[in-house]
N, C-alpha and C positions, 0 to 999 in steps of 0.2 A: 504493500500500500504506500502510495506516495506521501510522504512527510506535506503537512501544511504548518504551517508557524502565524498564530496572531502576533500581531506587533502593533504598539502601544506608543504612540510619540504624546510623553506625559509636559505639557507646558505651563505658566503661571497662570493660564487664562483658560485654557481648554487640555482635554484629552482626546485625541484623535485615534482610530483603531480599524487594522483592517487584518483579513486571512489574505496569506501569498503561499501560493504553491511552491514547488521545489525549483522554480525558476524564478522566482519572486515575483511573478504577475498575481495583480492583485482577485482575488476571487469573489471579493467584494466592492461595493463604491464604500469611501472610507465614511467613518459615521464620528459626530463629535459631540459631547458633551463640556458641558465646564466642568472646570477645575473646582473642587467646593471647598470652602473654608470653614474651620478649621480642618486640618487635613492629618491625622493620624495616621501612621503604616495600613493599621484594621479598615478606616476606611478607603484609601486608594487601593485596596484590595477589593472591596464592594466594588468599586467603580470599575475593575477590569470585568468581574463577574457580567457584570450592566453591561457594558460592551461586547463580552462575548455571548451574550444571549442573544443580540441581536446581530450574531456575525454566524459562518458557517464555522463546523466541530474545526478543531486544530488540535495538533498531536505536543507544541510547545508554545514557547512563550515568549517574546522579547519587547523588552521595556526599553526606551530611553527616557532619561528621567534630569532636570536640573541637577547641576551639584559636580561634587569630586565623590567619586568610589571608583574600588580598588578591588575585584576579583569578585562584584556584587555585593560588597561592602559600606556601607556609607558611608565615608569624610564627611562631609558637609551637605547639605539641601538648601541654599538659600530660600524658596520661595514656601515651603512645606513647614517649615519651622513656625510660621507666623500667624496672625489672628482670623488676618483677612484679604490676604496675599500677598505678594510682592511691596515690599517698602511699607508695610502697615508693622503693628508690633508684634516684637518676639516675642511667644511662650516659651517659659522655660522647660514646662513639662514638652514640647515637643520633641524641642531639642534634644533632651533625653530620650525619647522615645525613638526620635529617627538617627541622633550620631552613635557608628561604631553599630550600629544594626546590619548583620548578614541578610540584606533586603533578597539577594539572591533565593537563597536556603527560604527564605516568608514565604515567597510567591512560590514557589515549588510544590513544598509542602501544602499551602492554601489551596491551590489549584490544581494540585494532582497530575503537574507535569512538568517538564524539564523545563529550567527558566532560563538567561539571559539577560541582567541586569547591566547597564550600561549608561554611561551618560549620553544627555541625546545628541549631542554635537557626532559624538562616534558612531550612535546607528545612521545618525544622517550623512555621514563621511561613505560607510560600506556602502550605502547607497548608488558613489557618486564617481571614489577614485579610481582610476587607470590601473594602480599598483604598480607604476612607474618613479622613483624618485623619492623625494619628499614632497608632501605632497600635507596642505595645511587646508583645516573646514571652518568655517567662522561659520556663526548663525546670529543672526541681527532678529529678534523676538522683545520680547519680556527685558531682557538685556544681554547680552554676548554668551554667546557659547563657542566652547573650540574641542580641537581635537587635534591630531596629526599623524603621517602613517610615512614611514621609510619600508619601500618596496613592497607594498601593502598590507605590510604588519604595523598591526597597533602600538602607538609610543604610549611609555605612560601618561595618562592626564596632569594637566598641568591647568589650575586655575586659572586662567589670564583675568580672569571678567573682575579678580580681583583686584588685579596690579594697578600701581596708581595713574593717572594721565591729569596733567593740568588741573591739580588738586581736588582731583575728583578719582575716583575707580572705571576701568574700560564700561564695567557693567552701567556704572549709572551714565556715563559719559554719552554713549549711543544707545542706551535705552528707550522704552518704548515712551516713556515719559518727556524725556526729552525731543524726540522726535516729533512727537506733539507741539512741544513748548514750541522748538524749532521752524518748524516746517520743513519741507524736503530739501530744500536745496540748500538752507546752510547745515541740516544734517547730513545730509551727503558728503558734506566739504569733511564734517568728523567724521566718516566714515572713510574717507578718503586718508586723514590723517592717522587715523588707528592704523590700515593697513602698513603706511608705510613707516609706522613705528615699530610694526612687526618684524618687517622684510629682515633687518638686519639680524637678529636675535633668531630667527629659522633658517635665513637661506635657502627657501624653499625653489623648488621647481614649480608647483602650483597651487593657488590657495583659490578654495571655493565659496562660494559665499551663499547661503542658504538661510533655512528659516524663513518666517510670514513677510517681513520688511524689507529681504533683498528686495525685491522688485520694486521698491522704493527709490532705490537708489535712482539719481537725474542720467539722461545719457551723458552728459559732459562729466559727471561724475567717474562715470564708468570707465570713460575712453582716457581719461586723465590714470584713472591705477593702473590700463599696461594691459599688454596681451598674456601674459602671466595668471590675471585676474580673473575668475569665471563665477557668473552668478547661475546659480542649478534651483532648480523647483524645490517649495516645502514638501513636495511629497516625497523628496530622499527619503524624511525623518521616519516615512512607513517603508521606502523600496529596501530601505536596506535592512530589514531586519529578517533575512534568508541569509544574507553574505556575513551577516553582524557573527554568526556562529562558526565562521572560518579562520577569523583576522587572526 
């Protein structure tokens, strides 16, 4: 019987979910709910349940989810920690609940099949790269997400969305908040700036830009970051969760 995999692209605002065959076409139209606040492990476990009742049977599982984890691990969750999402306040009881949680091992066990926890920049990278080089995924969302892959193996995560920029962090920097305040075209110009505050610090061969916002970007925007730069569909965040189990 042919393996199908649901895949979960989990973001601060919504949850997106679809079944892909063993070629990752999708066997569904993807289907979305929000993101609910407060947000415990127990309940983003309901919420895959909810999606998979309204999707066809799947043999396994894959999540991409905010944050730093580590082998299905949690480091950190920026946006799950909080009251009422992104940039509202911290619970501390979250944060206990969700740091140092083998999130991997929950949904396993909850769901009674092989999981795949992953942060979403990475399932949206298997999605997208060649397996050629180095090769770097941004996601412009909620706020920045990344990932990076040499020869199309997965590097270890590295927060960036933390690191600081112009006395702010990347995350709030080109966030979705911002982009607001902004408008497109001088958020563009940050967007423009991020990259090429990257370029040095990767050396990449090619960095993809994904997530709800790429398509935000201006064309003079675009054609200023270089042929190097490539903007790819938010639906990696679902295609790649078939390849996400190779990296």
């Amino acid at each position: 019987m042919q393996i199908t995999t649901l895949t979960v692209d989990c973001g601060g605002s919504g949850l997106k979910a679809s079944v892909l065959d063993a070629a990752g076409t999708m066997k569904a139209p993807v289907i979305r709910i929000p993101t609910p606040y407060p947000l415990p492990p127990a309940r983003l476990i309901e919420c895959f349940r909810e999606l998979a009742a309204q999707l066809p049977p799947a043999q396994r599982i894959t999540i991409g989810m905010p944050g730093m984890l580590r082998h299905g691990v949690v480091i950190s969750t920026p946006h799950y920690i909080t009251e009422r999402g992104p940039r509202t306040r911290v619970l501390p009881q979250l944060v206990t609940e969700w740091e140092g949680l083998d999130f991997q091992s929950v949904v396993s066990d909850s769901l009674g099949m092989p999981a795949k926890v992953l942060n979403d920049a990475e399932v949206h990278g298997a999605g997208v790269i060649t397996g050629t080089g180095i090769e770097v995924v941004l996601t412009l969302g909620t706020g920045l997400g990344s990932a990076h892959f040499d020869g199309g193996h997965l590097a270890p995560h590295l927060e960036i969305s933390r690191g600081p920029i112009r006395m702010s962090t990347y995350d709030e920097y080109i966030g979705e908040p911002e982009r607001r305040r902004l408008g497109n075209a001088m958020w563009s110009r940050r967007v423009r700036r991020v990259v090429d505050s990257l370029r040095p610090v990767f050396v990449w061969d090619r960095v993809y830009l994904g997530g709800g916002n790429s398509r935000r970007i201006t064309p003079g925007a675009l054609i200023a970051l270089g042929d190097d730069v490539v903007v790819v569909p938010n639906a990696a965040g679902i295609a790649g969760g078939v390849r996400a189990w190779t990296l």
